[in-house]
C-alpha positions in Angstrom: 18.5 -7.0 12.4 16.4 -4.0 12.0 14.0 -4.3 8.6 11.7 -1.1 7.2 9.6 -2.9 4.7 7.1 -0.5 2.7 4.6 -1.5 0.1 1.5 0.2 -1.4 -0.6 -2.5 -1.1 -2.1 -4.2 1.9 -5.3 -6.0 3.5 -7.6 -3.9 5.1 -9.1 -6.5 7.2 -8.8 -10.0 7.6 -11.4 -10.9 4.9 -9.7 -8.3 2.0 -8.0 -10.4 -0.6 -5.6 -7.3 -2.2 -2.4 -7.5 -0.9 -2.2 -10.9 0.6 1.4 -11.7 -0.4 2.5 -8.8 1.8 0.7 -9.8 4.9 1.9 -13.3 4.3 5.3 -11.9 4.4 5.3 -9.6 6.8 3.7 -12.2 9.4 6.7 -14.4 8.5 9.3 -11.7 9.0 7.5 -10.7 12.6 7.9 -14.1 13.3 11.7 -14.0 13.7 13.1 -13.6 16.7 16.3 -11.8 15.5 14.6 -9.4 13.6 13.4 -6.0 13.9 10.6 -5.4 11.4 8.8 -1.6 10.8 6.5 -0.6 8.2 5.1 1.8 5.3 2.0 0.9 4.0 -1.7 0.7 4.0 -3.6 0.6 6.9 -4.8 -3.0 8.2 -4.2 -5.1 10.7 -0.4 -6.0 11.6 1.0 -8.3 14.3 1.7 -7.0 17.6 5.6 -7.6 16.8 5.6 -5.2 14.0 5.8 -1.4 14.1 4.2 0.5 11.9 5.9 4.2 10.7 3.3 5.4 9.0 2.1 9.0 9.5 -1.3 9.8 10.1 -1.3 11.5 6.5 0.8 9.0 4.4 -2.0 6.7 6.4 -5.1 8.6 4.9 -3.4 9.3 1.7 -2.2 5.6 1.0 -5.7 4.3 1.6 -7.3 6.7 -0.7 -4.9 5.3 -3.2 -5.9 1.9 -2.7 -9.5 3.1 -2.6 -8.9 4.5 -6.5 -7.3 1.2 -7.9 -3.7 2.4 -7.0 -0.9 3.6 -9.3 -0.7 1.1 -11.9 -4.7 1.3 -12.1 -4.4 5.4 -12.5 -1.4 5.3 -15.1 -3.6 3.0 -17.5 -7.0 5.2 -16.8 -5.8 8.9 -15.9 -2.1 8.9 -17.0 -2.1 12.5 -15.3 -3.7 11.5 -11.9 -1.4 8.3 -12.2 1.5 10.7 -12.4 1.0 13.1 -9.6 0.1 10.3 -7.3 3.7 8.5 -8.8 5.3 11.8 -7.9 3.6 12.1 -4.4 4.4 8.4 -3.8 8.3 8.4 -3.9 8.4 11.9 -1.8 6.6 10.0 0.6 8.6 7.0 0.7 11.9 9.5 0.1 10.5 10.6 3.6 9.9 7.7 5.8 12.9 6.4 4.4 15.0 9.2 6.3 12.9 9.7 9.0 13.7 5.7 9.8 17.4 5.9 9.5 18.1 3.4 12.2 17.0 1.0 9.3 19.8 -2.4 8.7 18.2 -3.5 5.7 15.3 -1.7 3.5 12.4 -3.8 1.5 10.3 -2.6 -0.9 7.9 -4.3 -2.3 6.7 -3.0 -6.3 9.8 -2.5 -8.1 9.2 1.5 -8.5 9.2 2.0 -5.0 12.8 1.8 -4.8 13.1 4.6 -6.8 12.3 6.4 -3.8 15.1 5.1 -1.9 17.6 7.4 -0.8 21.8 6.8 -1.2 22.9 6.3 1.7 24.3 2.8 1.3 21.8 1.0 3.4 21.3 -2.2 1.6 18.1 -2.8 -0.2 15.8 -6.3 -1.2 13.0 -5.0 -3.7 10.3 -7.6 -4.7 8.8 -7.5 -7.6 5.3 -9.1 -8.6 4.9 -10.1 -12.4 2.5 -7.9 -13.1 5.1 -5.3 -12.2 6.9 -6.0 -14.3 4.7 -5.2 -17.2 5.1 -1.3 -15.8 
């Protein structure tokens, strides 16, 4: 099975605490045999079984976000930074989500990041965090 998992958070190294959840996840996912796992997300380290499909711009651009607080941060501080970076967001995802189209199942991870994903019928698993839920 072929999995594209993309989230905006991530580790940047081994000692970083943001993001933890997704590592922990995506080690388990690389784990299994049967599956095929590629990602969209910050830079940090990733096990040699997964693929990464990040561009070298979505790359500098999503680490700059996490570098400002991310999304949720800039809607509750700059509601109008928070909204271009929302806007820039999804086109990115919109992107590497028909870029990878060899994709069996997607997962998102922060509920508003499926909003970027395109109708094409592949099936979808979004994970959501309670704090995104107050969004």
């Amino acid at each position: 099975m072929k999995i594209m998992m993309a989230s905006t958070s991530y580790p940047k190294s081994e000692s970083d605490w943001k993001g933890l959840f997704i590592r922990n996840m995506l080690e388990a996912l690389g784990e299994k045999q049967k599956i095929e796992l590629s990602i969209w997300q910050p830079p940090g380290p990733i096990p040699a079984t997964v693929r990464s499909t990040m561009t070298v711009e979505d790359e500098k651009w999503l680490d700059h976000l996490m570098e400002s607080g991310g999304i949720s941060h800039q809607l509750r501080t700059k509601p109008l930074a928070g909204l271009f970076s929302s806007m820039q967001l999804l086109f990115r995802l919109n992107r590497a989500f028909k870029v990878n189209t060899s994709t069996d199942v997607r997962h998102v991870n922060w509920l508003q990041n499926a909003l970027a994903v395109p109708n094409d019928r592949t099936p979808l698993v979004a994970s959501a965090l309670g704090t995104d839920m107050a969004l």
